[in-house]
C-alpha positions in Angstrom: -1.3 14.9 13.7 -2.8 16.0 10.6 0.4 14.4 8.1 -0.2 11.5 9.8 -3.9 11.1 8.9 -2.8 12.3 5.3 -0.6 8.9 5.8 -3.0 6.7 6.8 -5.6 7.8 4.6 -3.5 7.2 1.2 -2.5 3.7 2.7 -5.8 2.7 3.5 -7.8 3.8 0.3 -4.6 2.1 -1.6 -4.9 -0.7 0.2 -8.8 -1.0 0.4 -8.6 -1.1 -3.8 -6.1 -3.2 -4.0 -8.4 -5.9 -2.1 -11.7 -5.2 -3.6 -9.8 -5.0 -7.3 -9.0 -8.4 -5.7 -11.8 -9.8 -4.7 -13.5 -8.6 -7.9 -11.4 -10.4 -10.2 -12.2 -13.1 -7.9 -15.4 -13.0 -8.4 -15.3 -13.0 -12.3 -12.9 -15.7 -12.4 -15.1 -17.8 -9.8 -18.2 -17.3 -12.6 -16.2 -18.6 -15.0 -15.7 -21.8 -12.8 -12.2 -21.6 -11.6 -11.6 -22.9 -7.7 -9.4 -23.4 -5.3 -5.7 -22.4 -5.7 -5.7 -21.5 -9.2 -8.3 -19.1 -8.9 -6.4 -17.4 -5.9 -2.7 -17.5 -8.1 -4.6 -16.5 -11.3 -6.7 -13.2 -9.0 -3.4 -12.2 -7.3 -1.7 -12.0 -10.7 -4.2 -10.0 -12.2 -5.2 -7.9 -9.8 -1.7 -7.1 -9.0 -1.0 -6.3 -13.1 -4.4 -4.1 -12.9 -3.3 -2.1 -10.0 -0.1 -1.2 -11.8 -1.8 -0.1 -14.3 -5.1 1.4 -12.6 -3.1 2.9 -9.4 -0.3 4.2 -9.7 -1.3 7.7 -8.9 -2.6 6.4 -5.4 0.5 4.0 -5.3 2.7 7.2 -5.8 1.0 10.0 -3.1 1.0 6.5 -0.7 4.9 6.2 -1.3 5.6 9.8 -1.1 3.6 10.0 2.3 5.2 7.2 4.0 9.0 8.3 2.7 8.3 11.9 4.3 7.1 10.3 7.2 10.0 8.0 7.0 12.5 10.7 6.6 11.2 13.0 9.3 11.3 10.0 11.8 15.1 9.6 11.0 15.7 12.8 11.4 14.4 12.5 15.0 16.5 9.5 15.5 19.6 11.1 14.1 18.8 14.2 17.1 17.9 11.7 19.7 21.9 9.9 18.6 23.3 12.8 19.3 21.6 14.3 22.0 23.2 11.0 24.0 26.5 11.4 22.7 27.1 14.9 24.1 25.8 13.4 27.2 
């Protein structure tokens, strides 16, 4: 129970910046009078270049979280397989 919180936690404080970096360069970029579609193209590309820049260490323990989770879920899988091919 407790990986799994550890899971969820990185993905939703990743996810929760990536939205409010977002919504802030939306915000800027509404000031400066930009509407409608451009201003949405123009925030995702920024925002998207300043979370590569600005989290990658929360984009990383996110990553590493989900592929344990990931692998651990295979693993059960894989034993489930084969636990109905003996059968």
């Amino acid at each position: 129970m407790h990986y799994s919180l550890t899971v969820m936690r990185a993905t939703l404080t990743y996810t929760l910046l990536r939205v409010l970096i977002f919504l802030a360069v939306g915000l800027i970029l509404a000031l400066f009078g930009l509407r409608g579609i451009p201003l949405i193209l123009l925030a995702l590309v920024i925002s998207a270049i300043l979370s590569l820049l600005f989290l990658s260490r929360l984009r990383d323990r996110m990553s590493i979280s989900l592929a344990g989770r990931m692998s651990r879920f295979g693993a059960k899988l894989d034993a489930g397989t084969r636990s109905e091919d003996t059968d």
